[in-house]
C-alpha positions as CSV (number, residue, x, y, z in Angstrom):
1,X,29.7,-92.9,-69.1
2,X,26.7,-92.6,-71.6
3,X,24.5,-93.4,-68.8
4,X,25.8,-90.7,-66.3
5,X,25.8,-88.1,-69.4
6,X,22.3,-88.6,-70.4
7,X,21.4,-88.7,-66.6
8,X,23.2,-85.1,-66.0
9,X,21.5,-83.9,-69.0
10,X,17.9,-85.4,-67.8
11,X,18.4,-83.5,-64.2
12,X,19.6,-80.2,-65.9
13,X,16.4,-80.0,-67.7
14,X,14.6,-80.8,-65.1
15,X,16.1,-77.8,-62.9
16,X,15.7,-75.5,-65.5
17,X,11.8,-76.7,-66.4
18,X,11.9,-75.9,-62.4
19,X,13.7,-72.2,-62.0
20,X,11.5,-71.5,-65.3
21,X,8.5,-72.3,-63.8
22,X,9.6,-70.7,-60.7
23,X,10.4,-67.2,-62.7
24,X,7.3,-67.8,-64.0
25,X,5.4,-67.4,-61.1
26,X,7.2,-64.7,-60.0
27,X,6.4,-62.7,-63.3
28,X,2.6,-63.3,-63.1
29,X,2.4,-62.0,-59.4
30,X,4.2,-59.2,-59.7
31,X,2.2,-58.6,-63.2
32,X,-1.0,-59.0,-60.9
33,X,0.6,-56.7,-58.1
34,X,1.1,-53.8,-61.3
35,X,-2.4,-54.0,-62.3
């Protein structure tokens, strides 16, 4: 049960170190694309 937990918790950060990074890419092209 711990296990599993402390799994779910490890992939969840994981995806959101991912969409963040993904956001982030987004942000500084369309920041380039402004300028």
């Amino acid at each position: 049960n711990f296990v599993s937990l402390s799994i779910a918790r490890v992939s969840l950060l994981v995806m959101v170190s991912i969409l963040q990074d993904d956001v982030y890419k987004a942000m500084s092209s369309a920041y380039k694309e402004i300028r």
